[in-house]
C-alpha positions as CSV (number, residue, x, y, z in Angstrom):
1,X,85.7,-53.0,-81.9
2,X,83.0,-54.1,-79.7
3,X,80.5,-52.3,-82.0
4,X,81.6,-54.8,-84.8
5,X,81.6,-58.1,-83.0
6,X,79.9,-60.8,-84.8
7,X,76.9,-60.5,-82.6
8,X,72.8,-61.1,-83.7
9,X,72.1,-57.8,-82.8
10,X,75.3,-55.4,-82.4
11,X,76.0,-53.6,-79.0
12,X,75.4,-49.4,-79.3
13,X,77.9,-47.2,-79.2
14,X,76.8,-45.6,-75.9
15,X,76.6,-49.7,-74.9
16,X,80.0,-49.7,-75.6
17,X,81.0,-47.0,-73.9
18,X,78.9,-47.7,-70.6
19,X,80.5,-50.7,-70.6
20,X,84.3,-49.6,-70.9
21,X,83.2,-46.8,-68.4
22,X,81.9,-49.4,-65.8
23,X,85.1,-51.2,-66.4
24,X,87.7,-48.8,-66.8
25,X,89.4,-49.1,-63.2
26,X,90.2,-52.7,-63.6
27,X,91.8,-52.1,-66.5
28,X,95.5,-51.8,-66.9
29,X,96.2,-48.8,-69.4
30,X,99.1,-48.2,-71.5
31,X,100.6,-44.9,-72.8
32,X,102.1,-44.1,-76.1
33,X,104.4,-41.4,-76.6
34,X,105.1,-39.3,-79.5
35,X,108.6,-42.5,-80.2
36,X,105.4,-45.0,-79.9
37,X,103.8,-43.2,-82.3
38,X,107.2,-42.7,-84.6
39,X,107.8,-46.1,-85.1
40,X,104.0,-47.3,-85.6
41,X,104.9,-44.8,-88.2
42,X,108.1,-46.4,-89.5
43,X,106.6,-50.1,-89.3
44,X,102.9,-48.8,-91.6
45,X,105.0,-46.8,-93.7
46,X,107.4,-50.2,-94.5
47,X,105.0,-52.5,-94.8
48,X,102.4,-50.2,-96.9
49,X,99.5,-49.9,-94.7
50,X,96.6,-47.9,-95.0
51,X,92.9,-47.2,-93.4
52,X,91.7,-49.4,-90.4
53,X,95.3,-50.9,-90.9
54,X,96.8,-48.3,-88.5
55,X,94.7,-48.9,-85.6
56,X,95.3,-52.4,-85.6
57,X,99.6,-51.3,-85.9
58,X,98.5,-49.0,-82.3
59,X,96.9,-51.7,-80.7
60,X,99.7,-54.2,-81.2
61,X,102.2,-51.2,-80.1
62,X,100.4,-50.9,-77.1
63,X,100.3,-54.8,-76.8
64,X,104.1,-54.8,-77.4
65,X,105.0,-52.2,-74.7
66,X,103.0,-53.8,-72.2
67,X,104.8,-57.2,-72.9
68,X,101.7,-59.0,-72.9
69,X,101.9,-62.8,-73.5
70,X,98.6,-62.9,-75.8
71,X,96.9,-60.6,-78.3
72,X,93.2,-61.7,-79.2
73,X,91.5,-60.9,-81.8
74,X,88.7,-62.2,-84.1
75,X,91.0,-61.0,-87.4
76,X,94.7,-62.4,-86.8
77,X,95.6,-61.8,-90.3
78,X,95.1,-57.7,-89.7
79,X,97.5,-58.4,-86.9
80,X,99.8,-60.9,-88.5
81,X,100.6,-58.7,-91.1
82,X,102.5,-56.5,-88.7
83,X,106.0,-58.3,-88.1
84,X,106.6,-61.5,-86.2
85,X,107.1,-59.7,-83.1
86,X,103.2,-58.9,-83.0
87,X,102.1,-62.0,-84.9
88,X,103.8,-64.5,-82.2
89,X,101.4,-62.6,-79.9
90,X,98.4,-63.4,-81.9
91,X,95.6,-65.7,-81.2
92,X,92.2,-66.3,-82.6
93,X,89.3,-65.7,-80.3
């Protein structure tokens, strides 16, 4: 979350979401469907995750059906976790 980024002073909420706003059209957006959702489901369930532990399973679901060649994050070990489909993604920013 760009709220939570190691920053010296943190970026607002409605920072964030001017910024995302002012950006959105060059972004390339990814739907998930109700089987997306399923096996996020499935995978959490198997591998006992719980709290923030689910977003990071929908981000790399999205990552994974948009066949990207790189996932970055500042926390590879919440990503890691998720099956070495998602962790050969990974790489620390």
């Amino acid at each position: 979350m760009i709220t939570r980024l190691p920053l010296p002073k943190p970026i607002r909420p409605h920072q964030a979401y001017a910024a995302i706003i002012n950006n959105l059209e060059t972004f390339n957006t990814i739907d998930l469907e109700s089987a997306d959702y399923l096996e996020i489901l499935k995978n959490i369930t198997q591998l006992n995750i719980i709290g923030g532990g689910v977003y990071d399973a929908i981000i790399a679901q999205a990552a994974l059906k948009a066949n990207v060649d790189i996932l970055l994050t500042l926390n590879p070990k919440h990503f890691i976790r998720l099956g070495k489909n998602v962790a050969q993604l990974i790489r620390n920013s």
